[in-house]
C-alpha positions as a printed NumPy array, in Angstrom:
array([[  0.   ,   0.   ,   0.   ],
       [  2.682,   2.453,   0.624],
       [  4.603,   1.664,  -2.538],
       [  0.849,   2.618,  -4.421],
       [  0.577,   5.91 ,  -2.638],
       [  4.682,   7.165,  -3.504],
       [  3.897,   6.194,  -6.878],
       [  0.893,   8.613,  -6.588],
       [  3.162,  11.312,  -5.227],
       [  5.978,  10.498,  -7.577],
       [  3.905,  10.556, -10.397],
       [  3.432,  13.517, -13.12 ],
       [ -0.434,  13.632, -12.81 ],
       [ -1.65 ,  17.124, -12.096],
       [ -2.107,  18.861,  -8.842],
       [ -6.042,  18.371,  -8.87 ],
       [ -5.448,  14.5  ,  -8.34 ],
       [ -4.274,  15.359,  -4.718],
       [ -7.225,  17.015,  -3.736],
       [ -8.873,  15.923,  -0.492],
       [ -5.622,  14.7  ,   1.247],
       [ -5.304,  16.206,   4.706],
       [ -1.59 ,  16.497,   6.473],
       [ -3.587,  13.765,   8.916],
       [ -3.647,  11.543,   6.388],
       [ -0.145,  12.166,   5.019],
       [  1.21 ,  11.789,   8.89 ],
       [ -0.572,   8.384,   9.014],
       [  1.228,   7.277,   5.547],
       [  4.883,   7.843,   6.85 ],
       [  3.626,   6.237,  10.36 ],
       [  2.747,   3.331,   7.996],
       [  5.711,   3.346,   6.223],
       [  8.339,   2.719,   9.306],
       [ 10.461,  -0.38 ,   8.82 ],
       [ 10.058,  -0.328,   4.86 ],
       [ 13.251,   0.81 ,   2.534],
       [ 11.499,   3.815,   1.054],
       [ 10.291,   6.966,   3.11 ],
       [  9.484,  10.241,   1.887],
       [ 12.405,  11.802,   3.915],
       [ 14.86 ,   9.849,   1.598],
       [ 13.259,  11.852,  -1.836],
       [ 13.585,  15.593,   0.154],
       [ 16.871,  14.514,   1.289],
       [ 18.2  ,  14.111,  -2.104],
       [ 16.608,  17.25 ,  -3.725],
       [ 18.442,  19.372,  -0.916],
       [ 21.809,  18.067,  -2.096],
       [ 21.692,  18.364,  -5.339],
       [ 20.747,  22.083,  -4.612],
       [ 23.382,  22.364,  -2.022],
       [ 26.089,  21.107,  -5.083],
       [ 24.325,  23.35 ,  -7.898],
       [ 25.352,  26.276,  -5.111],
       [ 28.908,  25.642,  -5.209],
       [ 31.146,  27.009,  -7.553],
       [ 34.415,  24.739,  -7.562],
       [ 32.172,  21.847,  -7.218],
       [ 34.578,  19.673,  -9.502],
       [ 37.631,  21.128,  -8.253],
       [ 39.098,  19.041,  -5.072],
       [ 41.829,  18.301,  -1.965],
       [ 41.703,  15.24 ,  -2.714],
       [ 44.6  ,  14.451,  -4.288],
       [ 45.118,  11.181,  -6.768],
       [ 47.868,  10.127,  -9.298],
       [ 46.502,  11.653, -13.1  ],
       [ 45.795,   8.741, -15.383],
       [ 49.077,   9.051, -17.846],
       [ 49.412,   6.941, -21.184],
       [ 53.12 ,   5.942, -21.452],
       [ 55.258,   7.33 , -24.089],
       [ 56.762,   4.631, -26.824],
       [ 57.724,   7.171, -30.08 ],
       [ 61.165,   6.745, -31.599],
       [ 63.433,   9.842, -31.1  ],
       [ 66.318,  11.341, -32.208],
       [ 67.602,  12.128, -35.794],
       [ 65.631,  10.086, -38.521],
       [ 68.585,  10.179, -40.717],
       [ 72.309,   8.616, -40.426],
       [ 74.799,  10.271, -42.96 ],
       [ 77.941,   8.052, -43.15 ],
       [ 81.614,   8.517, -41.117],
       [ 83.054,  10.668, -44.01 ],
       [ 80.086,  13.252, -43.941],
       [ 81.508,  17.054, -42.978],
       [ 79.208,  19.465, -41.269],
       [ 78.077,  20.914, -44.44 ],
       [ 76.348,  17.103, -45.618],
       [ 74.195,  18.131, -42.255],
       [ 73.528,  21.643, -43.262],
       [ 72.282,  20.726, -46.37 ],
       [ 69.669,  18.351, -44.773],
       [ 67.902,  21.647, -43.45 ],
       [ 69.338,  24.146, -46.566],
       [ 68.455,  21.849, -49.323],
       [ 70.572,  22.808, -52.513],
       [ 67.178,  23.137, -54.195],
       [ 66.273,  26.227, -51.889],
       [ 70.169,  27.408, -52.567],
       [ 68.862,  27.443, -55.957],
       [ 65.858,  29.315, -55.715],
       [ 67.987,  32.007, -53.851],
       [ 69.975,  32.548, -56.876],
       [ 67.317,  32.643, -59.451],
       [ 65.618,  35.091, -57.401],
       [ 69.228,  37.101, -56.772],
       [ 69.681,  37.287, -60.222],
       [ 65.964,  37.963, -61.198],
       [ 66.077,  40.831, -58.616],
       [ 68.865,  42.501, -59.707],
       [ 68.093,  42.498, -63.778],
       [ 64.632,  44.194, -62.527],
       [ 66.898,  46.61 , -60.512],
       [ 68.922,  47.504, -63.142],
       [ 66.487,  48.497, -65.557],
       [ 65.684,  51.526, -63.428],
       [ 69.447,  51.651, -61.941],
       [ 72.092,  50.927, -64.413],
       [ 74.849,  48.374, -62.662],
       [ 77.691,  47.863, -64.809],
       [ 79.939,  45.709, -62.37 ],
       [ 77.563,  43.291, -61.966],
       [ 77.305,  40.035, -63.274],
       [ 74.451,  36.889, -62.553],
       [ 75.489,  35.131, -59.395],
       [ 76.061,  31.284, -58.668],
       [ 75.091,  28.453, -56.601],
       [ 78.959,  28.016, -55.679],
       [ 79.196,  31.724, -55.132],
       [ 76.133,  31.731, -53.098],
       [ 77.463,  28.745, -51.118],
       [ 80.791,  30.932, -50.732],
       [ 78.478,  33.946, -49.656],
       [ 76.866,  32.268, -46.883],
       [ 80.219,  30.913, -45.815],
       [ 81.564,  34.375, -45.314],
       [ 78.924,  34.645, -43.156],
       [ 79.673,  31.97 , -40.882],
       [ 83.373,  33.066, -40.708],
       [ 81.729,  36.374, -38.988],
       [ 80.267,  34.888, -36.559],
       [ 82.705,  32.482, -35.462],
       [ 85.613,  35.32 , -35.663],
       [ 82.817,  37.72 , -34.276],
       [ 83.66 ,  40.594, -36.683],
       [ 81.564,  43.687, -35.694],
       [ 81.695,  45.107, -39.389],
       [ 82.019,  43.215, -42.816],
       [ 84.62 ,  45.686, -43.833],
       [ 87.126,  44.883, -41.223],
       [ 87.491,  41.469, -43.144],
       [ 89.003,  42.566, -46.238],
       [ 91.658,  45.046, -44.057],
       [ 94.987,  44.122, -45.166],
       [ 96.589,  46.091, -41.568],
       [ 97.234,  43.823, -38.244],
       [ 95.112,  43.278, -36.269],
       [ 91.73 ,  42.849, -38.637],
       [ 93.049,  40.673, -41.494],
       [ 91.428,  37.432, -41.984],
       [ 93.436,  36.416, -45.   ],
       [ 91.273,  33.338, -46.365],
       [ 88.242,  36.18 , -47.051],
       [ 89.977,  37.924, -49.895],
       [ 91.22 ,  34.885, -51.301],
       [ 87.038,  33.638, -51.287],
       [ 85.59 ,  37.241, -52.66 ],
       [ 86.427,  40.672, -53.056],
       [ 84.651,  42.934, -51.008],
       [ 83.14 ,  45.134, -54.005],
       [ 81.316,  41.525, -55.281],
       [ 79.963,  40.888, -51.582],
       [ 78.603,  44.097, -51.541],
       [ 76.651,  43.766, -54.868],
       [ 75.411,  40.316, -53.529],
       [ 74.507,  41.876, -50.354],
       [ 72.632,  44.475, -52.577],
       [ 70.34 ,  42.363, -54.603],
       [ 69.957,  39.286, -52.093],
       [ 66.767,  38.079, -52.724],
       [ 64.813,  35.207, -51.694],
       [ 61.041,  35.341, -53.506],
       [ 59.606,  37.083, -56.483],
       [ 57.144,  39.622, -54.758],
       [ 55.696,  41.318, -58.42 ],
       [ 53.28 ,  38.471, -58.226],
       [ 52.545,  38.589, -54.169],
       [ 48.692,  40.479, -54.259],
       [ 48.825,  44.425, -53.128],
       [ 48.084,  45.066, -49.086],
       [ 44.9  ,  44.443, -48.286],
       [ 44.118,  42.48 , -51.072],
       [ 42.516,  38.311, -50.751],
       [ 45.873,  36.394, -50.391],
       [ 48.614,  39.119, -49.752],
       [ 51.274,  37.729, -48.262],
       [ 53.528,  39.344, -45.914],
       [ 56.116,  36.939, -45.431],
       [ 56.13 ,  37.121, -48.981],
       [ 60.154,  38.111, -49.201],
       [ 60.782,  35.331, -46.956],
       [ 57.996,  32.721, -47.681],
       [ 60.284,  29.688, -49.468],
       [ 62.558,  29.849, -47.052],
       [ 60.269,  29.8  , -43.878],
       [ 58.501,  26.965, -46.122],
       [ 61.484,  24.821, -46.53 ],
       [ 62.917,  25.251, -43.413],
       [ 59.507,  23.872, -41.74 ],
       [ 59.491,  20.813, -43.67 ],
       [ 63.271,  20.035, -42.943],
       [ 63.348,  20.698, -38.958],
       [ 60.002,  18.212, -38.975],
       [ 60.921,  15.805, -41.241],
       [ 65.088,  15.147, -39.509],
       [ 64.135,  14.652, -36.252],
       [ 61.702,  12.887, -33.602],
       [ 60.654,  14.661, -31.263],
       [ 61.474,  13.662, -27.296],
       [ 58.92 ,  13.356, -25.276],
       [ 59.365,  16.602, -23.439],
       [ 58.689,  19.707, -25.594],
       [ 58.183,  23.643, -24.929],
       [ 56.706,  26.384, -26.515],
       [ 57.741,  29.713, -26.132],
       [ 58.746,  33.111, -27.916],
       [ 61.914,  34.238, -29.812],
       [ 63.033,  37.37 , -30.794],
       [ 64.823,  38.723, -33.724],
       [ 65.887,  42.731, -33.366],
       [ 64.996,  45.345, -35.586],
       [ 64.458,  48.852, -35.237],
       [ 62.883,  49.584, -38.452],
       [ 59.521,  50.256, -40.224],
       [ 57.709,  47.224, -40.342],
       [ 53.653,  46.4  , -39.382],
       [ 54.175,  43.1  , -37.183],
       [ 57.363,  44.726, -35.36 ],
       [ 56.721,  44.814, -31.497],
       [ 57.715,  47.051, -28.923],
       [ 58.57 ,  45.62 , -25.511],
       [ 60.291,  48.494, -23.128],
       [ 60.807,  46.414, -20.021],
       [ 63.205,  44.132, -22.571],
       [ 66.976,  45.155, -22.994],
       [ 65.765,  44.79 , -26.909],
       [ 63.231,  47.03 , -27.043],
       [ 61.843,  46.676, -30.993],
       [ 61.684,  43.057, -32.391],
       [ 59.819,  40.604, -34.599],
       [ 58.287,  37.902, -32.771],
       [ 58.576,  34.45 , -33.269],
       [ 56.76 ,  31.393, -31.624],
       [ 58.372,  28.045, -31.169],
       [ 58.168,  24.828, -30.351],
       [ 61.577,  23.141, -29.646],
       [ 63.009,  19.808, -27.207],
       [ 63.847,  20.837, -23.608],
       [ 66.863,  18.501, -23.753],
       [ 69.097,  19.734, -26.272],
       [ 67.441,  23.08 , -27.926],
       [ 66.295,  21.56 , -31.405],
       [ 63.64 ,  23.864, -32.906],
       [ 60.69 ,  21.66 , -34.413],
       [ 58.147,  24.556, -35.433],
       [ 57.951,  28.41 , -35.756],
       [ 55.402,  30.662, -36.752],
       [ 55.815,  34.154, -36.891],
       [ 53.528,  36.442, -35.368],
       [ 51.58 ,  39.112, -37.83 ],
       [ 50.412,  40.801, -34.729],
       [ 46.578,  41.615, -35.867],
       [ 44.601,  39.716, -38.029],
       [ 42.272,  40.962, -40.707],
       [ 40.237,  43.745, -39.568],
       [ 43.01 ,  45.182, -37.554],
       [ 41.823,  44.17 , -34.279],
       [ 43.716,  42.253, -32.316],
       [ 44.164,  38.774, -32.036],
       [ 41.621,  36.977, -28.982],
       [ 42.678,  33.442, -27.228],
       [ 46.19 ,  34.207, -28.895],
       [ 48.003,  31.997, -26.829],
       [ 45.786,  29.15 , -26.757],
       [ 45.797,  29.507, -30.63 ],
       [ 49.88 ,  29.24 , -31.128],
       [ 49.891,  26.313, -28.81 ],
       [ 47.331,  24.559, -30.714],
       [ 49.018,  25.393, -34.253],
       [ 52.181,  24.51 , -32.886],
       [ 50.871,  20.736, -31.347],
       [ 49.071,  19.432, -34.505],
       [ 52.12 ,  17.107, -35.106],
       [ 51.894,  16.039, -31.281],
       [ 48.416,  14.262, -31.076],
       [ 47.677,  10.773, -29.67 ],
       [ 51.205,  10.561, -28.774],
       [ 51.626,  11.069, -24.911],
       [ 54.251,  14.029, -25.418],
       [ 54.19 ,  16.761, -22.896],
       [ 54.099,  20.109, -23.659],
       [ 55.44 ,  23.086, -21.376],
       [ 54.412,  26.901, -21.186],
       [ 54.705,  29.848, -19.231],
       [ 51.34 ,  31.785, -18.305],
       [ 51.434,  33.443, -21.186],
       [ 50.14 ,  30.511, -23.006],
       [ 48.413,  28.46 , -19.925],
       [ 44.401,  27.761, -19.626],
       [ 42.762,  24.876, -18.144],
       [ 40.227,  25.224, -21.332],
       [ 43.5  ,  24.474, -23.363],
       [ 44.996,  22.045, -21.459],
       [ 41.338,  20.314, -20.905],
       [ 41.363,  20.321, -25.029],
       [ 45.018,  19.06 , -25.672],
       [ 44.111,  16.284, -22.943],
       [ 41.526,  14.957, -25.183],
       [ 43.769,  15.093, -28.288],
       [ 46.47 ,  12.737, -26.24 ],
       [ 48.527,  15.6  , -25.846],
       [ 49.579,  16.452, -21.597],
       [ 50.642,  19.695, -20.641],
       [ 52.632,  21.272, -17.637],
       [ 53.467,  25.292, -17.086],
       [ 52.789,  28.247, -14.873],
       [ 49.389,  30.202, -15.207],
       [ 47.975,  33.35 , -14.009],
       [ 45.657,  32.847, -11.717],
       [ 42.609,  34.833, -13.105],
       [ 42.241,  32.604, -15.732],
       [ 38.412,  31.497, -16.645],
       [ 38.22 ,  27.561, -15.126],
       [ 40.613,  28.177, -11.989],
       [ 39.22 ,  26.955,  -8.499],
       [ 38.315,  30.275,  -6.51 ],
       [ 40.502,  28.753,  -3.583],
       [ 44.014,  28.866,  -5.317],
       [ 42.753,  32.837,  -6.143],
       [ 42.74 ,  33.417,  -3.089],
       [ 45.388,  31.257,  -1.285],
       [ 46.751,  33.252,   1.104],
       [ 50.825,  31.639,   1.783],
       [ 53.067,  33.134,   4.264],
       [ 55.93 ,  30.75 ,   4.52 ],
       [ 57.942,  29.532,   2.111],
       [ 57.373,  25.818,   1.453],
       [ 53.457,  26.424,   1.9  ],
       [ 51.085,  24.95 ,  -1.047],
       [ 47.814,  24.534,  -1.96 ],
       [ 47.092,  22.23 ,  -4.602],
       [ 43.551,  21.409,  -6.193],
       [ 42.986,  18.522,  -8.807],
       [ 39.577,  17.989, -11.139],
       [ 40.719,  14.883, -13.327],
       [ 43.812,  14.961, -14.413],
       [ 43.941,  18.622, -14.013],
       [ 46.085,  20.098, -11.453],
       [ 46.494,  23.411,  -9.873],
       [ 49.222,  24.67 ,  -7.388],
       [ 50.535,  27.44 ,  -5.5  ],
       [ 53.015,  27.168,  -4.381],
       [ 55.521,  29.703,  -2.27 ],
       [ 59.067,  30.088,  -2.735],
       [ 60.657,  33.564,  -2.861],
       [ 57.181,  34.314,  -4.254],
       [ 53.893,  32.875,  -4.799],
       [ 54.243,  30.852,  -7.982],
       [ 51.033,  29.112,  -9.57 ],
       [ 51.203,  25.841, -11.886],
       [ 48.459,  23.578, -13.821],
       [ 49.341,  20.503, -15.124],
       [ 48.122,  17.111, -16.888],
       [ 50.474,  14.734, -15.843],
       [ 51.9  ,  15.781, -12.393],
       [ 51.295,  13.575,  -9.988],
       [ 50.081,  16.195,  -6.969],
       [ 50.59 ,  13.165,  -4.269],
       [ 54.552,  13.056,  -4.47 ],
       [ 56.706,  16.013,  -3.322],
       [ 60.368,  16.979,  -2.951],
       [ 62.682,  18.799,  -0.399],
       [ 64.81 ,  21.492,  -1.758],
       [ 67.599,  23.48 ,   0.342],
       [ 67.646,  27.499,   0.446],
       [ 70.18 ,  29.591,   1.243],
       [ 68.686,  32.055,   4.317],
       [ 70.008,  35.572,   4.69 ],
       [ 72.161,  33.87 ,   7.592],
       [ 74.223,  31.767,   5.123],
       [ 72.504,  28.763,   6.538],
       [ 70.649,  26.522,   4.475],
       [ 66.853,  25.049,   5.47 ],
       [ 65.262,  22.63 ,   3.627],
       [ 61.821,  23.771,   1.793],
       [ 58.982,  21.109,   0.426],
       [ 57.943,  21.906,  -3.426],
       [ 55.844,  20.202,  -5.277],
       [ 56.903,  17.622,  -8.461],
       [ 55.363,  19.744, -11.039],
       [ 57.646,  23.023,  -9.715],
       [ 60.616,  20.18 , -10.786],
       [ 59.313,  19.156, -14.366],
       [ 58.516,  22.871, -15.18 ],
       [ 61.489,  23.671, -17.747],
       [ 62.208,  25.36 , -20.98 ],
       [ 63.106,  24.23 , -23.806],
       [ 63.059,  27.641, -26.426],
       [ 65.76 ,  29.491, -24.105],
       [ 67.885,  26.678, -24.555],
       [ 67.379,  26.98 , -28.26 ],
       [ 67.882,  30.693, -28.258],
       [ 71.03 ,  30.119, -26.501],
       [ 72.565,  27.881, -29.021],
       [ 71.151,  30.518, -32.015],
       [ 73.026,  33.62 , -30.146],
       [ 75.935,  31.79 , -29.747],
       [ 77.099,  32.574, -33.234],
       [ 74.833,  34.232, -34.916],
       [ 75.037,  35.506, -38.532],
       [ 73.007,  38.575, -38.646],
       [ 74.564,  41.34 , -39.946],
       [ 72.833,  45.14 , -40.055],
       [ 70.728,  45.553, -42.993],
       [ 67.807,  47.956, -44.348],
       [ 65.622,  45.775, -45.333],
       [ 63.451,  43.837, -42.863],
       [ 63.237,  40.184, -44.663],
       [ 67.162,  39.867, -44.304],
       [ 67.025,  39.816, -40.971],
       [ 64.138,  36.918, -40.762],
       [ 66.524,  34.688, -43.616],
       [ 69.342,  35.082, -40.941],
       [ 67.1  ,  34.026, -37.967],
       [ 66.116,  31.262, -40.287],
       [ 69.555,  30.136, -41.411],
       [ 70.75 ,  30.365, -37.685],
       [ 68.076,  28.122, -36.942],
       [ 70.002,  25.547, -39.205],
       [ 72.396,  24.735, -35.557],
       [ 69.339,  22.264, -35.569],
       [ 72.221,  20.462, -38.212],
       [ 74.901,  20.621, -35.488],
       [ 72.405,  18.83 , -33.024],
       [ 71.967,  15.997, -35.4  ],
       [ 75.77 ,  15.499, -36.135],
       [ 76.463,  15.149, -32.572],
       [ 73.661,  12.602, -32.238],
       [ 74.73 ,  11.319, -35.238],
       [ 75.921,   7.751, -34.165],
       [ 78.505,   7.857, -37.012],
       [ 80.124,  11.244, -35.528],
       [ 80.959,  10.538, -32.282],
       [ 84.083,  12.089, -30.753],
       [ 85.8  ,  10.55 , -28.399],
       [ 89.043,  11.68 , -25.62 ],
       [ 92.072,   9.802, -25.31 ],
       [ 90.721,   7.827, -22.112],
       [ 87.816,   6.816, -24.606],
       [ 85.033,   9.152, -23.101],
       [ 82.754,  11.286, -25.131],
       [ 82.324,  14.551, -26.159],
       [ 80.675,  16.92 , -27.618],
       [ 81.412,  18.653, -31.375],
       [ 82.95 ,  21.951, -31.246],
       [ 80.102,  24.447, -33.142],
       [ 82.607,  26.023, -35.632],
       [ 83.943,  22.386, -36.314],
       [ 87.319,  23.433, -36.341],
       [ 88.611,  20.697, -34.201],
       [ 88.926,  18.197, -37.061],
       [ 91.193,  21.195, -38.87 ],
       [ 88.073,  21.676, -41.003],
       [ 85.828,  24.246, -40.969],
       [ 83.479,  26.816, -42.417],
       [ 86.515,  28.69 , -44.615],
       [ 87.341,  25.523, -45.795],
       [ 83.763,  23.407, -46.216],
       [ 82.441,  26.607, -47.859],
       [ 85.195,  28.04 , -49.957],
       [ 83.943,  28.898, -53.659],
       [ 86.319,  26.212, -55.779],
       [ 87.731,  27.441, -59.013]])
């Protein structure tokens, strides 16, 4: 009989149905109803918690703390090419600076200049070479390894600033007028600004092309990879430049990147246009580089780390799904973070508060200052003991969570090994400084040869070490690899 009269309550029949029941009679059903597994205090019971969890914010976010579910990583790394024993440096250059791309650089050299002369007679000059082009870029190198502030210093015939194997390469008049009329893409046939399909990387579009399909295609990536920005310097007219003032550089062309923590390879760039059509400015930009640069990542458990710049739990939520984990700092007023690490309130350093929703996991976390993390595939459960130096000159040790350990870079490393010799020489025009960012990027070549299992170097007690970046330990190097022959 009770069951019959719940299903009467239960039920979705209209309000007129329950006419001429008195609170009597309802008193007398739950009297009836003692000792059965149903009462009516069960069904109001329920309805007050699910309104007490629809009032709480961070209902997903929680303290209590598990190890994320993380798929194990099984993709080959490394180079995914072996060149044999008798290979020189330049065999590894050309496996990012194709001589097919050389080749487009002279037919657009030479195309440039005949359009140049028309207007501006040239009488010295003459149609340039793939050898002299080769020889060109060589000169280049020997700048930056010698570090010589000014390409006329190199043909200076007084002690201190000769380099005798540079006039015996090119005179300086012919470097000049190669200099002059580099070129690197016919832009006649690029679309005028503001046009459907203007281009403008146009100047610098083969090269930035190329280069994209060689640094993916010679290398696996390790698991570990980080995406960040790089900077190329340039203080002149130009729409995408930015201006930074708290930066020692204070004008520069950004560049985002995805590169290996471990050893500074650069898998993917993109450079950054700074508004998109319209000329407003670009919304969820960081969460759109990240994506962009991860495509080649999916379904194959590589982690991917970020500063706040880039960090969201809405992206990291999304990369999750695509098999892709992520680890970095993040600011916390980002849309999705629990209202408790906002307003975590640490006084000592050491102190956390961490918060987990799935796999997702959010930190702060106190050392000289209150740092805040999100991760993927951090386990929150594990910690680690660190020692500080106090203002006594004692040391104390301080608890940090794992995720404050994983956190690295990986595009400061490559920037790093870019600097380190760069080739970049002053120039007017804005597209010669992006080929020399590009071409730098090419130390992804010296990465592979000291991987290269065929290139090992070893010390006299049979321990190895790494390859000298100018190569000159072998007595070969780029004055001799890149001299013009004849």
């Amino acid at each position: 009989m009770v069951e019959n009269i719940l299903d009467i309550f239960l039920s979705n029949s209209n309000s007129d149905e329950f006419e001429g029941f008195t609170e009597a009679d309802i008193e007398a059903i739950e009297r009836r109803s003692i000792g059965s597994d149903i009462s009516l205090s069960d069904f109001e019971d329920s309805s007050s918690e699910e309104e007490s969890e629809e009032e709480i914010d961070d209902a997903t976010w929680s303290r209590q703390l598990h190890k994320p579910n993380v798929t194990e990583f099984t993709e080959e790394v490394g180079p995914s090419f072996v060149l044999d024993e008798d290979k020189k440096e330049l065999d590894f250059f050309l496996k990012f600076f194709p001589t097919t791309l050389i080749e487009k650089i002279v037919e657009e050299t030479n195309g440039y200049a005949a359009r140049s002369i028309v207007t501006r007679p040239d009488k010295i000059w003459v149609p340039t070479t793939i050898p002299e082009k080769m020889a060109f870029l060589g000169i280049h190198i020997i700048f930056s390894v010698l570090g010589v502030p000014s390409y006329t210093l190199a043909w200076k015939s007084t002690w201190p600033f000769e380099i005798p194997s540079i006039p015996t390469i090119m005179t300086r008049t012919r470097f000049e007028r190669i200099s002059k009329y580099f070129h690197m893409n016919d832009t006649t046939q690029n679309p005028a600004r503001g046009q459907p399909r203007h281009d403008k990387l146009c100047h610098i579009r083969p090269v930035i092309d190329k280069l994209s399909e060689t640094c993916h295609e010679n290398y696996h990536p390790h698991k570990e990879q980080s995406v960040n920005e790089g900077m190329i310097a340039f203080k002149g007219r130009l729409s995408f430049k930015q201006y930074l003032p708290a930066k020692p550089t204070k004008f520069e062309i950004k560049v985002w990147e995805r590169a290996s923590p471990k050893n500074g390879y650069v898998h993917e760039f993109q450079m950054y246009m700074v508004r998109e059509a319209g000329g407003c400015t670009e919304e969820g930009l960081g969460s759109r580089v990240v994506k962009d640069l991860t495509r080649k990542l999916v379904h194959k458990s590589h982690v991917v780390y970020m500063d706040n710049f880039f960090s969201s739990p809405e992206l990291y939520e999304q990369l999750l799904r695509e098999g892709v984990y992520c680890c970095g700092t993040i600011r916390v007023n980002r849309r999705g973070m629990p209202e408790a690490i906002k307003s975590a309130k640490l006084k000592n350093r050491g102190d956390s508060l961490t918060m987990q929703k799935g796999n997702l996991v959010a930190t702060a976390w106190k050392g000289k200052k209150v740092v805040t993390y999100l991760s993927t595939n951090c386990d929150p459960t594990h910690e680690r003991i660190m020692q500080r130096h106090q203002k006594d000159g004692t040391r104390k040790d301080v608890s940090a969570p794992s995720v404050s350990e994983l956190y690295m870079f990986g595009v400061d490393l490559a920037d790093q090994k870019r600097m380190q010799y760069s080739t970049c020489r002053k120039a007017k025009k804005w597209y010669k400084y992006l080929f020399w960012f590009c071409f730098d990027l090419a130390v992804n070549a010296l990465i592979c040869m000291q991987e290269s299992p065929n290139h090992k170097l070893r010390t006299k007690t049979n321990k190895e070490k790494k390859k000298d970046p100018t190569g000159l330990q072998k007595g070969f190097g780029p004055a001799n690899d890149w001299r013009l022959q004849g």
